[in-house]
Rosetta silent file (secondary structure, phi, psi, omega in degrees, C-alpha in Angstrom):
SEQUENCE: XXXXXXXXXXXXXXXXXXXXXXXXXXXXXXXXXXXXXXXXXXXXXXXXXXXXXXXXXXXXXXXXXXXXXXXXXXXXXXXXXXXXXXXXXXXXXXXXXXXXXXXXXXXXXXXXXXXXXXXXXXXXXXXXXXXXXXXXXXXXXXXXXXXXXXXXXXXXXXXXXXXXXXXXXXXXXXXXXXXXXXXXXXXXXXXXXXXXXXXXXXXX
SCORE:     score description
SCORE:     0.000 S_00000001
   1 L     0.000  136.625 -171.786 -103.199   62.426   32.645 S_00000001
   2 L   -85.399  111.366  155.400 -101.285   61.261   29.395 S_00000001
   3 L   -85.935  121.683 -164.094  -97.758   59.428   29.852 S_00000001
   4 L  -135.423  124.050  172.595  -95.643   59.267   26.696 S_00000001
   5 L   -84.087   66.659 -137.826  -92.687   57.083   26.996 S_00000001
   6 L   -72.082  -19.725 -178.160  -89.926   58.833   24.440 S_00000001
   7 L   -81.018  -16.705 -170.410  -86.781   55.934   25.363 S_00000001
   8 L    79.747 -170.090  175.240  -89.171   53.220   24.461 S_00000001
   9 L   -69.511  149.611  179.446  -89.228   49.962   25.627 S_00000001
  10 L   -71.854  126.289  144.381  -86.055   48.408   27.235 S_00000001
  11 L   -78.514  147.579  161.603  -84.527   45.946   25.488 S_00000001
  12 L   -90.389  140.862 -161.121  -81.908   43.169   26.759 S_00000001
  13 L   -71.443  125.003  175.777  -78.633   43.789   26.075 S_00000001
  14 L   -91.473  137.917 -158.341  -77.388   40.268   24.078 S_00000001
  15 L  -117.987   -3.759  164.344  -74.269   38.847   25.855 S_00000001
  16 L   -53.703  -13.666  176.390  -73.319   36.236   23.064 S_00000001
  17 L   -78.833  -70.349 -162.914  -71.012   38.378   21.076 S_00000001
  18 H   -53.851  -50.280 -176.209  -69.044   39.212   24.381 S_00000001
  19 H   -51.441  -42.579 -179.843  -69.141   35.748   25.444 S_00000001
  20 H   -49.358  -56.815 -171.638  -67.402   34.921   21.969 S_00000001
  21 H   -73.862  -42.880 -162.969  -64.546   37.560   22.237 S_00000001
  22 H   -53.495  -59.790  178.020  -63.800   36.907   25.765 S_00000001
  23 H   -43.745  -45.175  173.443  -63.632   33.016   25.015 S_00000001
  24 H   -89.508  -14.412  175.791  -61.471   33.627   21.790 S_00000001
  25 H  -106.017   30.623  143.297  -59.043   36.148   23.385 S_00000001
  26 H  -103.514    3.663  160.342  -58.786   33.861   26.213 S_00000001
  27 H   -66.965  -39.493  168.310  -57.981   31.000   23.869 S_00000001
  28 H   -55.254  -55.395 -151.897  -55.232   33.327   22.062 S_00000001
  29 H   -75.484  -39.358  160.903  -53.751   33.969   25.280 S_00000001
  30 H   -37.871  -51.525 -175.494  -53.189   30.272   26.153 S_00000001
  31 H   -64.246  -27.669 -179.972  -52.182   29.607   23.239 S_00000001
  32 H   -72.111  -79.158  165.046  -49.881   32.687   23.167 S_00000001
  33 H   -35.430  -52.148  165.716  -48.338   31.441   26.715 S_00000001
  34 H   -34.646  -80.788  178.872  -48.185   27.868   25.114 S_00000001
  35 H   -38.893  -44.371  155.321  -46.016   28.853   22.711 S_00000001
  36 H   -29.310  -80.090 -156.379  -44.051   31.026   25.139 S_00000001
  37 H   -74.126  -15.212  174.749  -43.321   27.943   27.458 S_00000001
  38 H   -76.132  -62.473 -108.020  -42.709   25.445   24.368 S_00000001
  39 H   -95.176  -49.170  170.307  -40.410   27.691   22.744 S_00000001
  40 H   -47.636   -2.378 -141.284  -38.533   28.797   26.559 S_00000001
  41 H  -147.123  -28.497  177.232  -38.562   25.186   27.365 S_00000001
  42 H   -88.258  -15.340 -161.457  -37.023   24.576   23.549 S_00000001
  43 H  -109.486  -52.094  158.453  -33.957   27.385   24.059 S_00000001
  44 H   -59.621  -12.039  157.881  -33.634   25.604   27.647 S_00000001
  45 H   -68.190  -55.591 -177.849  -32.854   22.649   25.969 S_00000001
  46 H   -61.854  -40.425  175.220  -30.558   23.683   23.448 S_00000001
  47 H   -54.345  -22.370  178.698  -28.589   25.601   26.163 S_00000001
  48 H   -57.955  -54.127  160.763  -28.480   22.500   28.020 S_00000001
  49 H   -52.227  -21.273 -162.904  -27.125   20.836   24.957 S_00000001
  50 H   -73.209  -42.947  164.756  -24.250   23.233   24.025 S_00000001
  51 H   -53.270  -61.855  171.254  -21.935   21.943   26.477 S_00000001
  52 H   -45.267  -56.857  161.020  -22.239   18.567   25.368 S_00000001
  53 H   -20.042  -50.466 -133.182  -22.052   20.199   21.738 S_00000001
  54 H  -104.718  -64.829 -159.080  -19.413   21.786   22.313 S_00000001
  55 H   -63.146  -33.740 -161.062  -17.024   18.271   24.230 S_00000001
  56 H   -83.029  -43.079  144.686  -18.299   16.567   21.396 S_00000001
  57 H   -33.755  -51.918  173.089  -16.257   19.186   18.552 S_00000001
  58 H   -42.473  -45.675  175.136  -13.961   18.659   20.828 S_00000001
  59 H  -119.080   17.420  137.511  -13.357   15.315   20.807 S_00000001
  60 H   -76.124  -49.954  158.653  -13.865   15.147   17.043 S_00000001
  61 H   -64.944  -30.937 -173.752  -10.875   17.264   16.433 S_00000001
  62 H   -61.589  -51.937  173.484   -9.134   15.030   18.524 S_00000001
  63 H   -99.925   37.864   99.481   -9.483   12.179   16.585 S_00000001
  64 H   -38.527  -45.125 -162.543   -9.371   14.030   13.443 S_00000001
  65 H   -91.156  -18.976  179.700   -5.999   15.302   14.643 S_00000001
  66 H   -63.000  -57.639 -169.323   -5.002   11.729   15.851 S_00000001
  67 H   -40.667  -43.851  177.445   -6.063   10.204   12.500 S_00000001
  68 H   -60.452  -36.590  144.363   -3.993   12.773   10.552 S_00000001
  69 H   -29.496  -85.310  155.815   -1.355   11.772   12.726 S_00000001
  70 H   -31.994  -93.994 -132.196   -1.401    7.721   12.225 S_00000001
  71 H   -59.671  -29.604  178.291   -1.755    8.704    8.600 S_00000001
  72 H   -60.310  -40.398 -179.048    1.648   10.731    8.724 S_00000001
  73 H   -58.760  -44.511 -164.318    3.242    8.119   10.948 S_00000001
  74 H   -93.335  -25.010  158.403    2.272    5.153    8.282 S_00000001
  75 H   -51.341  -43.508  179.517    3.234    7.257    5.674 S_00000001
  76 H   -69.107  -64.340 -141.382    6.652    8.206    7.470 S_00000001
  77 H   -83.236  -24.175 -158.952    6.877    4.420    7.885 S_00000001
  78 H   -86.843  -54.201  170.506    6.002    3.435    4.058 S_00000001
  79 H   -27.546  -74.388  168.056    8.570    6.150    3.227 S_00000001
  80 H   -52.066  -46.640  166.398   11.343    4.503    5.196 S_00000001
  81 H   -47.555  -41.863 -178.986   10.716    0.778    4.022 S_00000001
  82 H   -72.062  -23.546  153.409   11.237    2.112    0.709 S_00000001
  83 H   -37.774  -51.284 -154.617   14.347    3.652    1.804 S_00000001
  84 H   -90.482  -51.456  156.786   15.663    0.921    3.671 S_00000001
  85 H   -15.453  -67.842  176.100   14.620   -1.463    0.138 S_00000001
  86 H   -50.347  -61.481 -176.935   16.574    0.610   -1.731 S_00000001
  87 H   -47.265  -29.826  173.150   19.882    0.644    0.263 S_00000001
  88 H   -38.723  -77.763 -172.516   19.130   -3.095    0.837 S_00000001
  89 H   -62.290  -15.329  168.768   19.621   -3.309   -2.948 S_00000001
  90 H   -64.465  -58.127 -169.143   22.369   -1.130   -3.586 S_00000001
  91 H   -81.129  -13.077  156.063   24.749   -2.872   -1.428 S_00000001
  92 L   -83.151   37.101 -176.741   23.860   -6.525   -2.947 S_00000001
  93 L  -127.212  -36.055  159.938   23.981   -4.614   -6.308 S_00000001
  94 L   -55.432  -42.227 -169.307   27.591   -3.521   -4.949 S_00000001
  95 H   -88.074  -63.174 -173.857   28.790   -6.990   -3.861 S_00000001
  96 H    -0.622 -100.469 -172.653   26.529   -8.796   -6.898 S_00000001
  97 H   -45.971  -23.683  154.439   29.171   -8.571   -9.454 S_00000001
  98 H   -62.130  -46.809  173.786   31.877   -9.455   -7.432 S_00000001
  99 H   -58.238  -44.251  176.734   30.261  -12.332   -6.603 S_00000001
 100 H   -81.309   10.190  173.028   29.143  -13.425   -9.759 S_00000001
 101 H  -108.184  -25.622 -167.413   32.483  -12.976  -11.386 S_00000001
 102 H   -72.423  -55.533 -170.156   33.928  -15.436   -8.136 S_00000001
 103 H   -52.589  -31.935  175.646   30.893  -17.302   -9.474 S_00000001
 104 H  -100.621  -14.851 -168.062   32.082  -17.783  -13.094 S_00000001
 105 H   -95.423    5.495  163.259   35.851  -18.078  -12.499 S_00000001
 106 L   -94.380  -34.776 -178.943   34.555  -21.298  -10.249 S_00000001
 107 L   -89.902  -20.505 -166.588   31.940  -22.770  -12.815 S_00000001
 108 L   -90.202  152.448 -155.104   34.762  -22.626  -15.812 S_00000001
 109 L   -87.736 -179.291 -171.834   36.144  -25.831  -16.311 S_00000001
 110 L   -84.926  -26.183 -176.410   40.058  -26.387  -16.526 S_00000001
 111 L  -104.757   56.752 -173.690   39.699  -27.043  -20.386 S_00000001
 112 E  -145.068  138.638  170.964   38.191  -24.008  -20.818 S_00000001
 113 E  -132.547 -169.343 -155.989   39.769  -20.142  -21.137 S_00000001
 114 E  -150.799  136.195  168.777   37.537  -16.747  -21.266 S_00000001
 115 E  -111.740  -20.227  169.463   38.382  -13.982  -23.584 S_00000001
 116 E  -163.800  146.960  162.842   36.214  -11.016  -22.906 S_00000001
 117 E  -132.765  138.457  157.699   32.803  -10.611  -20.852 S_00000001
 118 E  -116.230  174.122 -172.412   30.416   -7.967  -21.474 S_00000001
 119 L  -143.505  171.679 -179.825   27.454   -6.938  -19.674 S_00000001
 120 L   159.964   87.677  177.598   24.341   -4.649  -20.716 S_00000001
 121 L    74.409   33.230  150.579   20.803   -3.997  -19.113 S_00000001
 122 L    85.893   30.133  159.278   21.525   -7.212  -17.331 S_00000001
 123 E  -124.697  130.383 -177.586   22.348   -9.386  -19.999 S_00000001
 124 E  -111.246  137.998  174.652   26.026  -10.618  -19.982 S_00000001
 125 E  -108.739  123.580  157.830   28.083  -12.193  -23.001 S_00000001
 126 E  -107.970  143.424  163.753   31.185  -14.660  -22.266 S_00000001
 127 E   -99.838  142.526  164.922   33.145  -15.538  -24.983 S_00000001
 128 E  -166.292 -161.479  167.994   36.000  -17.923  -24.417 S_00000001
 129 E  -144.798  128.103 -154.080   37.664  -21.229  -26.104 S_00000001
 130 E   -94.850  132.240  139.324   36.660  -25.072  -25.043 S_00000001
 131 L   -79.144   41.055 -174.679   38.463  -27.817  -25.562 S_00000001
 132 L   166.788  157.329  171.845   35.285  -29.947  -27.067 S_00000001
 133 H   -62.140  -39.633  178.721   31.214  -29.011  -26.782 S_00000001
 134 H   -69.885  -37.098  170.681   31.057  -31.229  -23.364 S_00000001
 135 H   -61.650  -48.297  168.427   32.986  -28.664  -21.588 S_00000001
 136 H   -53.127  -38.554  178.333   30.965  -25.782  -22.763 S_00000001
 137 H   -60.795  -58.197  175.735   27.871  -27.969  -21.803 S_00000001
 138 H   -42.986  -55.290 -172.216   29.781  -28.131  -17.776 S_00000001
 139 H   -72.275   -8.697  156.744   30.267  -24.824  -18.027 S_00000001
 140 H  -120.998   13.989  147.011   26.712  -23.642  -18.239 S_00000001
 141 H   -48.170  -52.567  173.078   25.099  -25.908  -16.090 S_00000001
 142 H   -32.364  -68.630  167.459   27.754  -24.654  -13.531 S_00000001
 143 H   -81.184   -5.703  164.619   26.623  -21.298  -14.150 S_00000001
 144 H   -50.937  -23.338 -166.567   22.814  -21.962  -13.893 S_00000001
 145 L  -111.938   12.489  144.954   23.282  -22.576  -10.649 S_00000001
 146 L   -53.605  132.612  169.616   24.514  -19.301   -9.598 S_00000001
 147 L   -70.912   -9.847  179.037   22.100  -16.988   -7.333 S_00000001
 148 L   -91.134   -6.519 -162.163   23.348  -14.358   -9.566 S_00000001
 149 E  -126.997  141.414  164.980   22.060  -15.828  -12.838 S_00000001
 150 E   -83.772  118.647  174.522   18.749  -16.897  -14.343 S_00000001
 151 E   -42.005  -49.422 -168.888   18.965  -20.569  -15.194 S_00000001
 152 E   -75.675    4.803  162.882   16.416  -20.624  -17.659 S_00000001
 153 E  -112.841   50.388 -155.630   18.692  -17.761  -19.858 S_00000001
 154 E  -108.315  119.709 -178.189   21.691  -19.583  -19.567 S_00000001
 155 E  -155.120  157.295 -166.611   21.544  -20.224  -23.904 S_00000001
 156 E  -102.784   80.595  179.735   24.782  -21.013  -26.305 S_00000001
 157 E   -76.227  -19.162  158.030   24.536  -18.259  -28.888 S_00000001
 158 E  -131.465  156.129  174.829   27.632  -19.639  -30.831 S_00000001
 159 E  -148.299  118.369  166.756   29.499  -22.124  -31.473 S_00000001
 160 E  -150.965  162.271  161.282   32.705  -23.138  -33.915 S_00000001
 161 L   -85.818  149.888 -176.699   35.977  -24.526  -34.287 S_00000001
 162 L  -164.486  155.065  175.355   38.618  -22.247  -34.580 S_00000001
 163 L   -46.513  139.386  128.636   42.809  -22.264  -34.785 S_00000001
 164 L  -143.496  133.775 -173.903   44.529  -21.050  -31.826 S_00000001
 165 L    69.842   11.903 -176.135   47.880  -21.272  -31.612 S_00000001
 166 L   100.979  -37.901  129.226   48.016  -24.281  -34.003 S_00000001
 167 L    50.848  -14.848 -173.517   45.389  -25.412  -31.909 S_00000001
 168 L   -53.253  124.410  175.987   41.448  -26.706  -32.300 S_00000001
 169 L  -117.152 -152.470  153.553   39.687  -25.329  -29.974 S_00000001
 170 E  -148.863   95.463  165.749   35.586  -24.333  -29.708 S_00000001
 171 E   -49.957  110.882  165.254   35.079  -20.911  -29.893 S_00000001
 172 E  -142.207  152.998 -162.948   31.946  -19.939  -27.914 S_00000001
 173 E  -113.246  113.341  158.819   29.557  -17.412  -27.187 S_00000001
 174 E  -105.269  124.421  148.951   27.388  -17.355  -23.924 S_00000001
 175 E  -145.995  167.138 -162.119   24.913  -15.247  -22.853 S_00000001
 176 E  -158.406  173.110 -171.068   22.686  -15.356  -20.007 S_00000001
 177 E  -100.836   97.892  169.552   20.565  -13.039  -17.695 S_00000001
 178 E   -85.243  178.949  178.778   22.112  -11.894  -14.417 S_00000001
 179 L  -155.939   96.778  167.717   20.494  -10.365  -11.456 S_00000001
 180 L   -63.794  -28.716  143.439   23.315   -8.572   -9.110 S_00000001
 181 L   -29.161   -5.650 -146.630   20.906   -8.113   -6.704 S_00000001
 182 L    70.279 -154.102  157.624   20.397  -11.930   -6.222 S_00000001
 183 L   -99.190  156.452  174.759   17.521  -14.087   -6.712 S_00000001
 184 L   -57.583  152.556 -166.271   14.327  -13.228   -5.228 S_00000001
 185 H   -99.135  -57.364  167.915   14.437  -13.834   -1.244 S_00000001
 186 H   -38.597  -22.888 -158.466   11.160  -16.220   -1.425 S_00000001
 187 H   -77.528  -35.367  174.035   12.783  -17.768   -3.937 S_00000001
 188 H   -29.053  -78.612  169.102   15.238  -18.220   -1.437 S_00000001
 189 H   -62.829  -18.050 -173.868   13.080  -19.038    1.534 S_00000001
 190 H   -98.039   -5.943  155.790   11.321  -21.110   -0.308 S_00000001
 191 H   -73.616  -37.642 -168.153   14.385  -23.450   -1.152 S_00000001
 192 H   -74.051  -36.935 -175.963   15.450  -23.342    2.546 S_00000001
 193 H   -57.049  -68.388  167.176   11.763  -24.389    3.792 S_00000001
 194 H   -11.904  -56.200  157.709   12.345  -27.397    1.404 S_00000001
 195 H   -48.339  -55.621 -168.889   15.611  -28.091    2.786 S_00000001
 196 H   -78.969  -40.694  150.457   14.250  -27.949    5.948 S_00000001
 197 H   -71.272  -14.820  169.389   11.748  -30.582    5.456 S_00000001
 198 H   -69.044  -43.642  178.639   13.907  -32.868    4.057 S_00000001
 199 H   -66.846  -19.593  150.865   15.999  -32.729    7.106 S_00000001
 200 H   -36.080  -73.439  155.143   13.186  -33.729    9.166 S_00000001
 201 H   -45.834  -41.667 -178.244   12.095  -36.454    7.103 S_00000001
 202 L   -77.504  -16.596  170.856   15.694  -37.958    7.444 S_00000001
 203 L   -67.942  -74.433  145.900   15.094  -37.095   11.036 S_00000001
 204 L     6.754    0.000    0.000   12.310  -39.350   11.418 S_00000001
């Protein structure tokens, strides 16, 4: 009797293919979960951070709002010095000319009279009549040594003889640089420190 085999021979079935996908889509899925747990594990972190985030804005505006503060305050304060500067100078710019006219009717000598003073952008002219050039000479040393006047402008723009009243006299012209305001206050302090060591030394 004849046997005819029509499926043919059995082959085996190759399992190397299978092995491959199984192996890569359990490599995806780790990797897939990796990624999962870095990225859950990255978003737990930030959330972690946000508080801290958040005290830290917080206490940036604060000293943002201090600093703006201090700057208003020193501003405020720079404001006021200049304020207080000014008034400072008004009232010796108020007394100044009193003083400095007390100051000239005190430096002019007895043989001396004054016929007009002018003043203008801080330079003042005296005019008057001398008996002689050495009086005129007294008379501006005298006033150099006013706090109202700069020594080194003290200058003799004229000089002549001239009648008065039957008369020679010497008709002269002064002008010099005031400062109603004073002298500078170092200049000041810096006489009295002077002062002040001398009296030491004599202490000594």
């Amino acid at each position: 009797m004849i046997k005819i085999n029509l499926l043919g021979e059995a082959k085996p079935i190759s399992t190397t293919g299978l092995k491959w996908l199984v192996g890569g889509t359990l490599g995806l899925t780790v990797l897939i979960v990796g990624a999962v747990s870095f990225c859950l594990s990255l978003k737990s972190q930030i959330e972690d951070l946000k508080p801290e985030v958040a005290s830290l804005k917080l206490e940036l505006a604060k000293l943002q709002s201090k600093t703006k503060q201090v700057k208003k305050l020193e501003k405020k304060k720079e404001e006021l010095n200049e304020k207080i500067a000014i008034i400072a100078k008004l009232k010796r710019s108020k007394i100044g000319p009193v003083r400095l006219l007390d100051d000239i009717n005190m430096a002019l000598p007895k043989q001396a009279w004054l016929k007009k003073i002018n003043e203008k952008s801080e330079l003042m002219k005296i005019s008057g009549y001398a008996l002689d050039n050495q009086t005129v000479s007294r008379f501006m040393v005298k006033l150099s040594k006013s706090k109202y006047v700069n020594p080194d402008m003290v200058d003799l723009v004229q000089s002549k003889v001239a009648d008065y009243k039957g008369v020679k006299l010497n008709d002269f012209v002064l002008q010099l640089q005031v400062f109603y305001a004073g002298r500078k206050e170092e200049e000041k302090s810096g006489e009295e420190a002077v002062e002040s060591k001398k009296e030491k030394k004599k202490k000594k």
